[in-house]
Residue frames as qw, qx, qy, qz and C-alpha x, y, z in Angstrom:
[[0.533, 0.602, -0.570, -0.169, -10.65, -13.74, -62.10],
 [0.902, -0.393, 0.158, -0.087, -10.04, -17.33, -61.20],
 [0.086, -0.790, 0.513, 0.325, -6.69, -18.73, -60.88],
 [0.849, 0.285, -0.406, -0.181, -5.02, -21.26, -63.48],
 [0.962, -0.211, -0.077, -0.157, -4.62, -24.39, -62.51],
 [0.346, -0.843, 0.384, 0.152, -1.29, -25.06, -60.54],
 [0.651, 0.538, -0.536, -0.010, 1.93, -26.82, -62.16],
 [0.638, -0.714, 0.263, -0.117, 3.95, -29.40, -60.29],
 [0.774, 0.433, -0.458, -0.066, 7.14, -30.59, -61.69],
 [0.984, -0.177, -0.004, 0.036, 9.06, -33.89, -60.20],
 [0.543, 0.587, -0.596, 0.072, 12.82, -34.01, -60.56],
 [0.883, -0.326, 0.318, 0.114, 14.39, -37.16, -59.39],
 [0.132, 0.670, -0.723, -0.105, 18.21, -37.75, -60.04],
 [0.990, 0.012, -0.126, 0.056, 19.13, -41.34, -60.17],
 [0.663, -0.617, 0.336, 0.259, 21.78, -42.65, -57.71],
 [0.198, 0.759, -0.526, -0.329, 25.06, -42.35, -59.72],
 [0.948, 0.268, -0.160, 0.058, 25.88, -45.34, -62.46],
 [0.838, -0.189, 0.152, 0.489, 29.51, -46.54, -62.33],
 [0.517, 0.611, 0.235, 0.552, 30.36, -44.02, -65.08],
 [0.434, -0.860, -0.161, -0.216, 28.79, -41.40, -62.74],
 [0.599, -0.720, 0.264, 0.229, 31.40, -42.16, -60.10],
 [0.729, 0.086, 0.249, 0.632, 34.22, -42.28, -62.45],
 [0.125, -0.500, 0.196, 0.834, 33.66, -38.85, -63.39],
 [0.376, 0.245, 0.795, 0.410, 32.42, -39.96, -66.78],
 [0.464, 0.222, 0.072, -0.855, 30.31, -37.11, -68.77],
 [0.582, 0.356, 0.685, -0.256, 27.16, -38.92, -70.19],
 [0.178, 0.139, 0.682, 0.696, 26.15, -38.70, -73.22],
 [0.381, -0.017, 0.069, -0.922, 23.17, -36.54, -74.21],
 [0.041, 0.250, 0.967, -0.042, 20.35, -39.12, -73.50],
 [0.359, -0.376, -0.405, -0.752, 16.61, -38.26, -74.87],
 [0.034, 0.036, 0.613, -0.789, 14.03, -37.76, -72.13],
 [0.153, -0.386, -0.751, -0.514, 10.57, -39.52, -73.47],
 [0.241, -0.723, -0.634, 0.131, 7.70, -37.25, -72.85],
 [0.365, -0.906, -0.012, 0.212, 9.73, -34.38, -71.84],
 [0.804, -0.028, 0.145, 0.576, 12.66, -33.83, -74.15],
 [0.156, -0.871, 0.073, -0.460, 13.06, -30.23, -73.10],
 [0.805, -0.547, 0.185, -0.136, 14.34, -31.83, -70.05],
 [0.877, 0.297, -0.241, 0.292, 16.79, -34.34, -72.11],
 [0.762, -0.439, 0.136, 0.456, 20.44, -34.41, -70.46],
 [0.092, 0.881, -0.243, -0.395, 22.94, -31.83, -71.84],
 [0.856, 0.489, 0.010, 0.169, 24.69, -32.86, -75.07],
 [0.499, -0.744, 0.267, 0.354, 28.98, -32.74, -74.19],
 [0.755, 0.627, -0.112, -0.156, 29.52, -33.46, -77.40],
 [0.704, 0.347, -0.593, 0.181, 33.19, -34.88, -77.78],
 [0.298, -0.528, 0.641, -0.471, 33.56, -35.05, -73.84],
 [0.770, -0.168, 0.103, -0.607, 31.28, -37.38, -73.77],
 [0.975, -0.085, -0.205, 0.001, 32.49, -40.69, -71.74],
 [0.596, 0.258, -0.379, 0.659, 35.53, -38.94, -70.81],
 [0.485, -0.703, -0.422, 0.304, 36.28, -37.73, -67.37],
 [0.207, -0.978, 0.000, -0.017, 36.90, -34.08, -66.52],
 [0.266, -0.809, 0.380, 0.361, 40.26, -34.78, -66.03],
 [0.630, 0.445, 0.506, 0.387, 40.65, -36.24, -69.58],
 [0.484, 0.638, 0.463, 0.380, 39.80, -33.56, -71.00],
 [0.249, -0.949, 0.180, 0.070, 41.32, -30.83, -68.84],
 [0.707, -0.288, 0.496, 0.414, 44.62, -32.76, -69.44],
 [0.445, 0.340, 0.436, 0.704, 44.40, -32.73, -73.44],
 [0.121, 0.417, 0.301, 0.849, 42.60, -29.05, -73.26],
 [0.361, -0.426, -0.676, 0.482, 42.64, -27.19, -70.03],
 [0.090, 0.218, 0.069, -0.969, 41.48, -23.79, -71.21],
 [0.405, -0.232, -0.614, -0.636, 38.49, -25.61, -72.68],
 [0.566, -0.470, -0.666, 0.126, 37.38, -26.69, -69.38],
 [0.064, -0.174, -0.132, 0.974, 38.12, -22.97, -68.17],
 [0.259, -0.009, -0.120, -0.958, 35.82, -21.55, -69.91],
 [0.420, -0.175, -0.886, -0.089, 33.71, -24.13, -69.85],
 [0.595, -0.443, -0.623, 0.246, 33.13, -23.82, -66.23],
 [0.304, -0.399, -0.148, 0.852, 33.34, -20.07, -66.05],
 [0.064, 0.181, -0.559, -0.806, 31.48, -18.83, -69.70],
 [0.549, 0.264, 0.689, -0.393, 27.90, -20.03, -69.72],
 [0.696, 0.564, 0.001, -0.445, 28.06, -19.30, -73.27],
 [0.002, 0.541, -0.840, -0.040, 31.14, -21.40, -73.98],
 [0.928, 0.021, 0.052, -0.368, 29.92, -25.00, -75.42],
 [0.716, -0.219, 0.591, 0.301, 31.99, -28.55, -75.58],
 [0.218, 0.321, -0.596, -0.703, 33.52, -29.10, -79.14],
 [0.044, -0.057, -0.928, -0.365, 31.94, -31.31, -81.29],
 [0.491, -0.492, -0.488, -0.528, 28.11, -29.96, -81.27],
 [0.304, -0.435, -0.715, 0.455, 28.08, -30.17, -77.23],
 [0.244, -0.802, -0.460, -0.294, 25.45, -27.69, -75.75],
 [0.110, 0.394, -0.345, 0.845, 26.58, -24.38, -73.71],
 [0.126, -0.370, -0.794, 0.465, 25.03, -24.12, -70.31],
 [0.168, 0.198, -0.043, -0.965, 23.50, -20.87, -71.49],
 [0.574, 0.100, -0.377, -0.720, 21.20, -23.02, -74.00],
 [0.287, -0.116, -0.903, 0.297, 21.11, -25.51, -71.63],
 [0.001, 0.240, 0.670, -0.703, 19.07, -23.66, -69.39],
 [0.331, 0.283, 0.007, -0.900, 16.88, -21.79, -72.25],
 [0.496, 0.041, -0.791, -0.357, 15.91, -25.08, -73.42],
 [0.117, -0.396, -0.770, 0.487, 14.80, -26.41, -69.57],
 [0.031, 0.227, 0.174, -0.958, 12.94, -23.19, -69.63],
 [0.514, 0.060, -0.558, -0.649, 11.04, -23.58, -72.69],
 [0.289, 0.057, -0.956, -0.004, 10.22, -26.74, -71.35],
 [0.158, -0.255, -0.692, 0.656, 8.98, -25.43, -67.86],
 [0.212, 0.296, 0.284, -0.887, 6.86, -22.84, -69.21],
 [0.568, 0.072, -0.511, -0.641, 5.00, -24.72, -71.91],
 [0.040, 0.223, 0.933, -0.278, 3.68, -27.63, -68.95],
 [0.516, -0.510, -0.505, -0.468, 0.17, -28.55, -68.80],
 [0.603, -0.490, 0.168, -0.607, -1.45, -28.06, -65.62],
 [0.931, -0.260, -0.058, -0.250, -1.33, -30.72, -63.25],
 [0.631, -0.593, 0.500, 0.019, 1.47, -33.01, -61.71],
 [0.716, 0.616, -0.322, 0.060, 4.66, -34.15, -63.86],
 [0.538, -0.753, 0.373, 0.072, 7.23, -36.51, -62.84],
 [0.635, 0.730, -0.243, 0.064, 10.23, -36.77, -65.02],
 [0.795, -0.430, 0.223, 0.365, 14.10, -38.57, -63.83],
 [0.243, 0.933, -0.216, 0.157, 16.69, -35.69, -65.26],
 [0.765, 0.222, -0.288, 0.532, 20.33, -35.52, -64.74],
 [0.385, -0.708, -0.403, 0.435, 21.65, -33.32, -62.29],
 [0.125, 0.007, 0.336, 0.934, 22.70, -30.33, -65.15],
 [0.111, -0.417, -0.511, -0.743, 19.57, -30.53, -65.87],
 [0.323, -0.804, -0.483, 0.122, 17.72, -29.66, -62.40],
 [0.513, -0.227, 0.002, 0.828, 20.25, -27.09, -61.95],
 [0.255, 0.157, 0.451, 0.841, 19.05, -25.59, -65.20],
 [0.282, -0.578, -0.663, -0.383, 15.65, -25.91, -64.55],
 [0.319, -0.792, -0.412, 0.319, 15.89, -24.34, -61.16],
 [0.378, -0.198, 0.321, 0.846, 18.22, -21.53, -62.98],
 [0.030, -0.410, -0.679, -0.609, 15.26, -21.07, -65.65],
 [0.332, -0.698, -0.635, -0.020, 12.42, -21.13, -63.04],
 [0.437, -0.750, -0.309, 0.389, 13.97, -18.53, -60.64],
 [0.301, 0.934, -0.005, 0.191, 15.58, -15.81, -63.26],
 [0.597, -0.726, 0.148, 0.307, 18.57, -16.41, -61.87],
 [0.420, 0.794, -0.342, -0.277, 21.81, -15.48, -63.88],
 [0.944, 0.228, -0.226, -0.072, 23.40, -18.23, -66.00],
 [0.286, 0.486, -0.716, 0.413, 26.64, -18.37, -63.38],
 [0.534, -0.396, 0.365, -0.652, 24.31, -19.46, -61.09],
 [0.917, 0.073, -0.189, -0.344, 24.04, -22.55, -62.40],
 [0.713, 0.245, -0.602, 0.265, 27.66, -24.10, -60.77],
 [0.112, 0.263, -0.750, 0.596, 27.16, -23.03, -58.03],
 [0.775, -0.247, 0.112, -0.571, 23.96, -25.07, -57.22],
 [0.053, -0.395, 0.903, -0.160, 24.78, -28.57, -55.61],
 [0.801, -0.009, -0.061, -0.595, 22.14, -31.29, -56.67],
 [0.222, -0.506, 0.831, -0.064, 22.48, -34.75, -55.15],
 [0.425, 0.212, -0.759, -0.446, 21.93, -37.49, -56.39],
 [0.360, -0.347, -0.855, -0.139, 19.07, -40.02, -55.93],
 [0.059, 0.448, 0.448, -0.771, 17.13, -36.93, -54.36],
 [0.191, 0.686, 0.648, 0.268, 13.72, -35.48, -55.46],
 [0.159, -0.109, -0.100, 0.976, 13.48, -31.60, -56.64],
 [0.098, 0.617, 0.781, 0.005, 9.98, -30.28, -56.78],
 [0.183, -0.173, -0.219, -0.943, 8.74, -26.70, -58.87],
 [0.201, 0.615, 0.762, -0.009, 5.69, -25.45, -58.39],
 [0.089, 0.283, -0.071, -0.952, 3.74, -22.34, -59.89],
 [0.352, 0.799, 0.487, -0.018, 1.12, -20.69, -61.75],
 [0.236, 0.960, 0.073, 0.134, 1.25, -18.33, -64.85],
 [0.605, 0.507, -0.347, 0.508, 5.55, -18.53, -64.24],
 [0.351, -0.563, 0.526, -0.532, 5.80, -17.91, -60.38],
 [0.875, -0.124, -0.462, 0.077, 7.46, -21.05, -59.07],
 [0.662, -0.607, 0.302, -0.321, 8.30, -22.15, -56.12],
 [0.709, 0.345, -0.612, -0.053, 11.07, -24.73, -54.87],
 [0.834, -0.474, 0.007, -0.282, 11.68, -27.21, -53.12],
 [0.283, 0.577, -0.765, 0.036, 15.46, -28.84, -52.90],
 [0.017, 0.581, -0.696, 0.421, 16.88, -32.21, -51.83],
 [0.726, -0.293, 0.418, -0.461, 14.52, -33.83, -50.38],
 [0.183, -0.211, 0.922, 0.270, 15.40, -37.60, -50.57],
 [0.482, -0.022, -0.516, -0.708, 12.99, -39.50, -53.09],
 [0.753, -0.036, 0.410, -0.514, 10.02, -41.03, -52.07],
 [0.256, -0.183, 0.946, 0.080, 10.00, -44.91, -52.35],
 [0.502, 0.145, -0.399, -0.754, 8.25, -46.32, -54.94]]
């Protein structure tokens, strides 16, 4: 039986914008090519810093950060369907070598997805910025790589 052809997927973070270092959530930005991948959707958080929004509504940020099923108001995306959406993503690749620049929620997710891990796992991975994460696999058995800094282009 021969095997199928391996997967390899890229993540690269991008060093942190200004926003970034303010704390700022992002907005849900599309992810051309790969919008499985797209940046999580915070719905009303979005542009406001953690402690904003712990200030006007600190049991939302409880649960938030403790609930994987527990989504921002306004349409924002739970980490739960955060991660089954990376998934989807991961297991419908073509063969061959994909590189794709993701937020850091969204390697998290993806390495959350890839390795069956349970959906609390996902805060307590640490993904730095302007570093490269790298999946491989075949047939859903991946492999990972963390961290490494990105390769210069």
């Amino acid at each position: 039986m021969p095997l199928t052809p391996p997967v390899r997927l890229h993540l690269t973070t991008p060093p942190l914008d200004a926003a970034a270092r303010q704390g700022r959530f992002a907005p849900a930005r599309p992810c051309p090519g790969h919008g499985g991948l797209a940046g999580p959707d915070t719905g009303e958080w979005a542009g406001r810093t953690l402690d904003e929004v712990a200030a006007e509504d600190p049991e939302a940020v409880r649960r938030w950060l403790t609930d994987p099923e527990f989504a921002p108001p306004g349409g924002g995306e739970s980490v739960t369907a955060l991660i089954t959406r990376t998934g989807e993503h991961l297991a419908g690749l073509e063969p061959g070598p994909h590189r794709v620049v993701v937020a850091q929620a969204v390697v998290r997710a993806v390495v959350v997805a890839a390795l069956e891990l349970p959906a609390a796992a996902f805060w307590r991975l640490d993904v730095r910025p302007d570093t490269e994460t790298v999946l491989s696999g075949r047939a859903g058995r991946w492999n990972l790589r963390l961290g490494h800094p990105r390769p210069a282009e």
